[in-house]
Backbone as JSON Lines, residues from 0, in Angstrom:
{"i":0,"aa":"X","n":[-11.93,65.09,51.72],"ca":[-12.93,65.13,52.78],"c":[-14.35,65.06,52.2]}
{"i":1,"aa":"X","n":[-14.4,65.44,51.42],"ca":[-15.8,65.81,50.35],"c":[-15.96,64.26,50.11]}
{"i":2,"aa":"X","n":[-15.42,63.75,49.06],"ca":[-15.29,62.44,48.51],"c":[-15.62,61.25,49.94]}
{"i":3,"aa":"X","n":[-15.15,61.55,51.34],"ca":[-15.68,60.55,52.3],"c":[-16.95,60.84,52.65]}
{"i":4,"aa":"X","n":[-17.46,62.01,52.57],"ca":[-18.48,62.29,52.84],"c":[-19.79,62.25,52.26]}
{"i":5,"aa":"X","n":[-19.49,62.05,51.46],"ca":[-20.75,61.27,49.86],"c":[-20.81,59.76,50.01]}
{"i":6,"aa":"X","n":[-19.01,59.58,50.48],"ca":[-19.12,58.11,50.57],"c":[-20.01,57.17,51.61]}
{"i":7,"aa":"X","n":[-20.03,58.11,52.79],"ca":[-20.3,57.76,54.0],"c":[-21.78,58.28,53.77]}
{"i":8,"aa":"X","n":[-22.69,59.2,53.52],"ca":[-23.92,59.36,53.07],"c":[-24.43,58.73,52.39]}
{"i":9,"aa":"X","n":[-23.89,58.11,50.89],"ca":[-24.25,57.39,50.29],"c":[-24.85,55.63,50.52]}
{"i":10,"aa":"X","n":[-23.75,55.15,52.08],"ca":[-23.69,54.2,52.52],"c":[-24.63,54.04,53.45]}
{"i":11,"aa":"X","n":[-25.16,55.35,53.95],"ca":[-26.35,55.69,55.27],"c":[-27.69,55.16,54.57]}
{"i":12,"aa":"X","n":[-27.77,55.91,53.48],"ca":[-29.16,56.0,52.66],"c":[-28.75,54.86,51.95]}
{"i":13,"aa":"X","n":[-28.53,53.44,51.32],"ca":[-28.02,52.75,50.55],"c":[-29.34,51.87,50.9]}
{"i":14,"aa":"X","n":[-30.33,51.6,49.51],"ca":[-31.24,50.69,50.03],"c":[-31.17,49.01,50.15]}
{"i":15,"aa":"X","n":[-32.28,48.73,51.14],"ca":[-32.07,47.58,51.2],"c":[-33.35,46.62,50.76]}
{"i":16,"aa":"X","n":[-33.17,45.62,51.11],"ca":[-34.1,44.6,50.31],"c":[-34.77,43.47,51.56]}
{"i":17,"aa":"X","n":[-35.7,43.16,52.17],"ca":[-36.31,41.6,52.6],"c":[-37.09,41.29,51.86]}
{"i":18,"aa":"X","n":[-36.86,40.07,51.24],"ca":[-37.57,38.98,50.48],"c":[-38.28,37.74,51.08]}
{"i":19,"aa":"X","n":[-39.23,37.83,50.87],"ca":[-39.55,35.95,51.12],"c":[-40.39,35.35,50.03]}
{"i":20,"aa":"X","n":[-40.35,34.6,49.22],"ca":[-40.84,34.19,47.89],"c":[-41.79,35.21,46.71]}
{"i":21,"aa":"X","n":[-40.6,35.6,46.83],"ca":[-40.79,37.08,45.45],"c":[-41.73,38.26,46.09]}
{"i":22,"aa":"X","n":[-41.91,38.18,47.37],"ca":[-42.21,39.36,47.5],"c":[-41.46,40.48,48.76]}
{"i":23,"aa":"X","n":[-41.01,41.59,47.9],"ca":[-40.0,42.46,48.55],"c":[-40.48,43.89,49.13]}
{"i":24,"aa":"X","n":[-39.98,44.18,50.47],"ca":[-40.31,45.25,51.01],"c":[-39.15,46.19,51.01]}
{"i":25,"aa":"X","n":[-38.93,47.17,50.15],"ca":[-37.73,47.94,49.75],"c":[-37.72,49.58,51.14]}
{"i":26,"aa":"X","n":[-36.64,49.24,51.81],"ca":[-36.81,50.7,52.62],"c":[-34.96,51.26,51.56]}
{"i":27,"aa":"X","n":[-35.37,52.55,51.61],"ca":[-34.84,53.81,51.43],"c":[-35.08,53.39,49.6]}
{"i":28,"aa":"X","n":[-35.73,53.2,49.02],"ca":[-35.79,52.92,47.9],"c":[-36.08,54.12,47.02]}
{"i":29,"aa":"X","n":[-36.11,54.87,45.95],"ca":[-36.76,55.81,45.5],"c":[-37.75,55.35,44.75]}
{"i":30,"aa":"X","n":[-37.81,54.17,43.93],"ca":[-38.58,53.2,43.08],"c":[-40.22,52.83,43.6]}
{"i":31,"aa":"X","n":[-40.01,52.09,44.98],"ca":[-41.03,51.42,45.06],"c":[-40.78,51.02,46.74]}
{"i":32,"aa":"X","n":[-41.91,50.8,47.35],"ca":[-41.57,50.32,48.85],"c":[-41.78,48.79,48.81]}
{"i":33,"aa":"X","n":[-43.32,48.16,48.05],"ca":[-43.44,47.2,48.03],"c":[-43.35,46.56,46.52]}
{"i":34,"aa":"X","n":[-42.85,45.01,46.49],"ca":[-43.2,45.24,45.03],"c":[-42.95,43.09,44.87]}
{"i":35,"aa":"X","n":[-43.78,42.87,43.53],"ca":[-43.51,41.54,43.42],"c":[-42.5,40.89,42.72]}
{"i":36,"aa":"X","n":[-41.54,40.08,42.85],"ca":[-40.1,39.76,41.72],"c":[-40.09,38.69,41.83]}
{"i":37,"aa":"X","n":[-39.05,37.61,40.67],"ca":[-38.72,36.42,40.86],"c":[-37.56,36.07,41.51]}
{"i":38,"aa":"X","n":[-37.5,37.04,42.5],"ca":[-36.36,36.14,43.34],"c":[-36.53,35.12,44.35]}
{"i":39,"aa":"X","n":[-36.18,34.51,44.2],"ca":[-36.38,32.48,45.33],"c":[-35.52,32.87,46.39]}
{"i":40,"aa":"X","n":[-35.01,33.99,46.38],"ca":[-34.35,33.84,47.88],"c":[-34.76,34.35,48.79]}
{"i":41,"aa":"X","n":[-34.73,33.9,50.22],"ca":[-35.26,35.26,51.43],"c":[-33.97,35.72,51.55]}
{"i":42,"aa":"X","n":[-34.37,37.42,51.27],"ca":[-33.15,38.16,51.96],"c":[-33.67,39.03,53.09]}
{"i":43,"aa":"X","n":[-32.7,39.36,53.95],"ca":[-33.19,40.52,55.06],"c":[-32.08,40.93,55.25]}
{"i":44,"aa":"X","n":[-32.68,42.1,55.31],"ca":[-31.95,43.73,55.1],"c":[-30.71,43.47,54.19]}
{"i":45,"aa":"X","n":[-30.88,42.69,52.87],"ca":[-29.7,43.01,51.8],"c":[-30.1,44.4,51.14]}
{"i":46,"aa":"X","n":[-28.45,44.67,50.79],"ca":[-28.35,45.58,50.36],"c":[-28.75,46.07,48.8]}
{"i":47,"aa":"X","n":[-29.42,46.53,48.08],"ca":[-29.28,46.31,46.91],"c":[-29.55,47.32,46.06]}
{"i":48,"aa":"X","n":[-29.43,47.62,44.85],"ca":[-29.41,48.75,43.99],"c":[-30.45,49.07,43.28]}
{"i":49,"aa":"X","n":[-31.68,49.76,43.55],"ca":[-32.94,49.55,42.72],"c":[-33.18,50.47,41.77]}
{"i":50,"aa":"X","n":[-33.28,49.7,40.78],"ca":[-33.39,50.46,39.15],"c":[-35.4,50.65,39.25]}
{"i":51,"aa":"X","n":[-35.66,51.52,38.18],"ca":[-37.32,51.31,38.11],"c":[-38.2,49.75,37.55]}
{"i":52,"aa":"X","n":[-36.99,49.04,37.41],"ca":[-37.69,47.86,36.96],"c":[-37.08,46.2,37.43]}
{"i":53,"aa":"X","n":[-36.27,46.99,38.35],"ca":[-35.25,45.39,38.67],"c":[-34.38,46.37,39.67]}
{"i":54,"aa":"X","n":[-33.74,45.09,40.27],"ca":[-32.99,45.35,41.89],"c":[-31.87,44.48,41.32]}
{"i":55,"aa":"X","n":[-30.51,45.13,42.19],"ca":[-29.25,44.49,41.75],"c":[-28.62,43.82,43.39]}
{"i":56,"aa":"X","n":[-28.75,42.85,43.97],"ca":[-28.12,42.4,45.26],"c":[-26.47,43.13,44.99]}
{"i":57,"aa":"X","n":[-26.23,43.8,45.84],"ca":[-24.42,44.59,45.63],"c":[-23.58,43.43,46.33]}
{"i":58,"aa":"X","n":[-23.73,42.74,47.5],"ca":[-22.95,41.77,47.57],"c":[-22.45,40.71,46.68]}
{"i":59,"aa":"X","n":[-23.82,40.06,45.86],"ca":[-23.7,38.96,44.79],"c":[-23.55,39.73,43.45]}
{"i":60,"aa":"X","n":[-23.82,40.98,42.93],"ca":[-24.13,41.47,41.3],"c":[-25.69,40.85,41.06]}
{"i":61,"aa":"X","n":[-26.34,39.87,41.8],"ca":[-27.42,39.29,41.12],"c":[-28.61,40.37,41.24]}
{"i":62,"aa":"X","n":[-28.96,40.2,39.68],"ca":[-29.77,41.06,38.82],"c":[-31.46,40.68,39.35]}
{"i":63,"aa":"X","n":[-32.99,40.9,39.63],"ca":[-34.3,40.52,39.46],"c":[-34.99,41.47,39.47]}
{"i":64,"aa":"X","n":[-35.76,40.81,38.06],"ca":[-36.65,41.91,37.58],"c":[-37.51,42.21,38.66]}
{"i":65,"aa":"X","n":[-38.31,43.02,38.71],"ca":[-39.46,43.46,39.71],"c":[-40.77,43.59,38.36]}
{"i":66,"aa":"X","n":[-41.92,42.85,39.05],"ca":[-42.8,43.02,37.69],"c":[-44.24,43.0,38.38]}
{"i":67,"aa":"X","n":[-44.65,43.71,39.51],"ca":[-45.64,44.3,40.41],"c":[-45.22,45.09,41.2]}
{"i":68,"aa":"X","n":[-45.47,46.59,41.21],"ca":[-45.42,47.35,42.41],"c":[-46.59,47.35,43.44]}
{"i":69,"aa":"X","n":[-46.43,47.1,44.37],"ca":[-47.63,47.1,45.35],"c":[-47.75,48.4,46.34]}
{"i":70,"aa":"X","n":[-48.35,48.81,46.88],"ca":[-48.21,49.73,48.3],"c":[-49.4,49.45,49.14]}
């Protein structure tokens, strides 16, 4: 019960990503809210894993650095 319940919290708070030519607006992020990267793709509301220096898309594994924080 414990173990669904981290799972299911974890999945609530799980941040996400919109992109439109490298620049990303991160909600539930701990890192950064705004920030500049080389990613070429528009995403909205992907999901993704944000390290202090790069974001991981969890659907694809694809890795981009982040190399401006903005706010």
């Amino acid at each position: 019960m414990i173990i669904l319940n981290i799972l299911f919290f974890s999945k609530i708070i799980a941040a996400t990503a919109n992109c439109v030519n490298g620049e990303c607006e991160f909600i539930n992020s701990h890192h950064y809210k705004f920030a500049k990267t080389y990613c070429a793709q528009n995403l909205s509301f992907e999901e993704v894993k944000a390290e202090l220096s790069y974001f991981t898309i969890l659907k694809t594994g694809q890795k981009y650095e982040v190399f401006e924080i903005t706010e």
